[in-house]
Backbone as CSV, one residue per row, in Angstrom:
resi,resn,N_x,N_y,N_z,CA_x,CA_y,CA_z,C_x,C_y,C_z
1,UNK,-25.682,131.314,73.665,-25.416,132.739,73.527,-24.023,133.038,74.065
2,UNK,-22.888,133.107,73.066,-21.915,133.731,73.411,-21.602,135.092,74.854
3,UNK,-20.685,135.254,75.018,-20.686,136.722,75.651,-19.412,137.272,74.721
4,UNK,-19.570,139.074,74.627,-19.300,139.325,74.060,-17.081,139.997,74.426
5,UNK,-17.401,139.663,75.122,-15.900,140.031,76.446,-15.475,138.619,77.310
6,UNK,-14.373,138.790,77.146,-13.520,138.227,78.503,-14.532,138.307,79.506
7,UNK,-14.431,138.338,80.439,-15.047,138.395,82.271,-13.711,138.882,83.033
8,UNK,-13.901,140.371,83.569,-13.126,141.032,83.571,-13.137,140.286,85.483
9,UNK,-12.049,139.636,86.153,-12.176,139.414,87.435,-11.681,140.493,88.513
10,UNK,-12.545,140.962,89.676,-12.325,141.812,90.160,-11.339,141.752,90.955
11,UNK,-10.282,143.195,91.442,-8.986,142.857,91.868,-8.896,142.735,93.541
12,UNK,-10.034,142.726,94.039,-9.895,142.442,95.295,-11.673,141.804,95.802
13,UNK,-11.888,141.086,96.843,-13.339,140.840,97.358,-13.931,142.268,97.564
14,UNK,-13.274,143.163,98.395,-14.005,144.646,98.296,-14.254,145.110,97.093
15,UNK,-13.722,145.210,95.724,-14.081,145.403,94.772,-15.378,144.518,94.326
16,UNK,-15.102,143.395,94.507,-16.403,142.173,94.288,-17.663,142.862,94.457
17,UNK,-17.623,142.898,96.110,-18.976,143.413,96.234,-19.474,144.968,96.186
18,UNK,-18.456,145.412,95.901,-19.037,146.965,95.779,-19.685,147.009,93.991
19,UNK,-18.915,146.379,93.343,-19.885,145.995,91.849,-21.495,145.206,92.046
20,UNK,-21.202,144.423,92.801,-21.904,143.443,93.342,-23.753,144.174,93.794
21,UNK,-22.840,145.344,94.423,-24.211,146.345,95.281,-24.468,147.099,94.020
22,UNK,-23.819,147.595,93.522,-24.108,148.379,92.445,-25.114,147.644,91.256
23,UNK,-24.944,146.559,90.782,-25.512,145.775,89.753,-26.982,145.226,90.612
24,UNK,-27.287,144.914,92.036,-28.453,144.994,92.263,-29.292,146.401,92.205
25,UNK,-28.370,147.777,92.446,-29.082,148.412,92.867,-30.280,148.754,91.311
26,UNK,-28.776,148.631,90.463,-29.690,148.642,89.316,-31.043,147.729,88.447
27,UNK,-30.834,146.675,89.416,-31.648,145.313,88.655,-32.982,145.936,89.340
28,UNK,-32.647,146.350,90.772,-33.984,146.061,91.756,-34.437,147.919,91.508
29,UNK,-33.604,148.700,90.497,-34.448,149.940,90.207,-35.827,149.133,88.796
30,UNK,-36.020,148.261,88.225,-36.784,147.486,87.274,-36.402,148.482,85.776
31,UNK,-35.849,148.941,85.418,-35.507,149.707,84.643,-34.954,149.631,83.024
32,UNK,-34.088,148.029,83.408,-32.973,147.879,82.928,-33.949,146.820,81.409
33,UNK,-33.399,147.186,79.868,-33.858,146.502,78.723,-33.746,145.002,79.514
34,UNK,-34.182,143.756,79.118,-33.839,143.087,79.454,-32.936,141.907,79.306
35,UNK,-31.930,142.106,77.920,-30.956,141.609,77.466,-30.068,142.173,78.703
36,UNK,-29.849,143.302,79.377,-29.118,144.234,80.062,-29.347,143.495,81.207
37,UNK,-30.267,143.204,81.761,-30.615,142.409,83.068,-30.111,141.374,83.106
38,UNK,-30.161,140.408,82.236,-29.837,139.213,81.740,-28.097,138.947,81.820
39,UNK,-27.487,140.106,81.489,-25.706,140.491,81.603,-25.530,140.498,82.691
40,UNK,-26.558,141.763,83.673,-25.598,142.273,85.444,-26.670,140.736,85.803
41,UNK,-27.812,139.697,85.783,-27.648,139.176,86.589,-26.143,137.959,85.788
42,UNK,-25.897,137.207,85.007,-24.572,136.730,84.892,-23.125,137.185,85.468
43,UNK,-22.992,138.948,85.498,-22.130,138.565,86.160,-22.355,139.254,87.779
44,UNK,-23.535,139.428,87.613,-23.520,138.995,89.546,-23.313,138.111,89.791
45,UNK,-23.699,136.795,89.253,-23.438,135.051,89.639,-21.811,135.423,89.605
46,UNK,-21.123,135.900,88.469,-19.852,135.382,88.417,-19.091,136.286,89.977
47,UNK,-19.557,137.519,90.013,-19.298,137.994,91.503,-19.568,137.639,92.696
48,UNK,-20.626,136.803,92.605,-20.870,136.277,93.739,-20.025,134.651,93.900
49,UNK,-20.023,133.634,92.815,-18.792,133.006,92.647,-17.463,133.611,93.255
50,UNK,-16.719,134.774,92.839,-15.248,134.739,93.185,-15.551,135.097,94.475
51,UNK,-16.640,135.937,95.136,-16.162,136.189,96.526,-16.473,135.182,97.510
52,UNK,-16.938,133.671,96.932,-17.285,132.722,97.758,-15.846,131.946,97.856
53,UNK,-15.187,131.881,96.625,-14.065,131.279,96.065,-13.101,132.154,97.445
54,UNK,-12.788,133.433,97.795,-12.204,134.165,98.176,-12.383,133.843,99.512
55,UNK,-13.538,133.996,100.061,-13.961,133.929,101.365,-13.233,131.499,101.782
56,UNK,-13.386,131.146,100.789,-13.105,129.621,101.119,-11.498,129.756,101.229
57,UNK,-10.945,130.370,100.436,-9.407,130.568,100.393,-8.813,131.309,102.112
58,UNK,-9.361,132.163,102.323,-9.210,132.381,103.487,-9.844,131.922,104.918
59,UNK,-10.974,131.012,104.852,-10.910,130.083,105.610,-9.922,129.284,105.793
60,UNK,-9.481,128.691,104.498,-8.516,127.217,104.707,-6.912,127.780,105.328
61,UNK,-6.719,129.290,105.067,-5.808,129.959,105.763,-5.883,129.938,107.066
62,UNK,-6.922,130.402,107.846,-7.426,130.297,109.300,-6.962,129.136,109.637
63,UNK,-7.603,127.999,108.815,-7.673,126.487,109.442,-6.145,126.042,110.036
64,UNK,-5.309,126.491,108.960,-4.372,126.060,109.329,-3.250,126.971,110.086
65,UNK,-3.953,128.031,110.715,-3.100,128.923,111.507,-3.795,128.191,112.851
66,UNK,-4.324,127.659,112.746,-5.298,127.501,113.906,-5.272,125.715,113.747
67,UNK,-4.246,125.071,113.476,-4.410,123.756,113.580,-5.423,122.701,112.911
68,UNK,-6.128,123.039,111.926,-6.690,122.282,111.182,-8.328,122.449,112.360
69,UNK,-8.648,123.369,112.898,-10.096,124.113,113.753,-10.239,124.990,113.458
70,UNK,-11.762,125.817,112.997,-11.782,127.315,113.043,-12.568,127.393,114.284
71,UNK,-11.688,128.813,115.454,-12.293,128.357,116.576,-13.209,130.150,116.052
72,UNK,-13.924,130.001,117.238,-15.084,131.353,116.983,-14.500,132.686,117.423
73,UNK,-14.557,133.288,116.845,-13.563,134.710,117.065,-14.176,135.771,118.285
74,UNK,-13.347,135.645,119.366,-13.520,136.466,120.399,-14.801,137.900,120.308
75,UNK,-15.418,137.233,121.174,-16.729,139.095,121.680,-15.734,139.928,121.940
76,UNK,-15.597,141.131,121.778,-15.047,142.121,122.091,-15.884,143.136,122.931
């Protein structure tokens, strides 16, 4: 099954998951035809993909501000 669009990638991780909340809120209202379900859960996977992708990119940033260690970030 084709898709019918590009995969539009979101322009920031805050954008990620604010689609992200939105597309459960709708799955978990039970509402949705289910070709429609079948779309927000695909690209929830694909949202939940880039913000893992995002979140690893800025680890490996840490790592190396921090010497190749991520140390545990101060209690405040």
């Amino acid at each position: 099954m084709a898709r019918s669009s590009p995969v539009k990638e979101p322009a920031s991780y805050e954008q990620a998951l604010a689609e992200l909340d939105q597309l459960l809120q709708r799955m978990e209202a039970g509402q949705l035809p289910l070709d429609q379900l079948l779309d927000n859960y695909r690209r929830g996977a694909d949202l939940l993909a880039f913000c893992r992708q995002r979140l690893q990119v800025v680890e490996e940033q840490v790592k190396l501000l921090e010497d190749g260690q991520l140390k545990a970030w101060p209690q405040g």
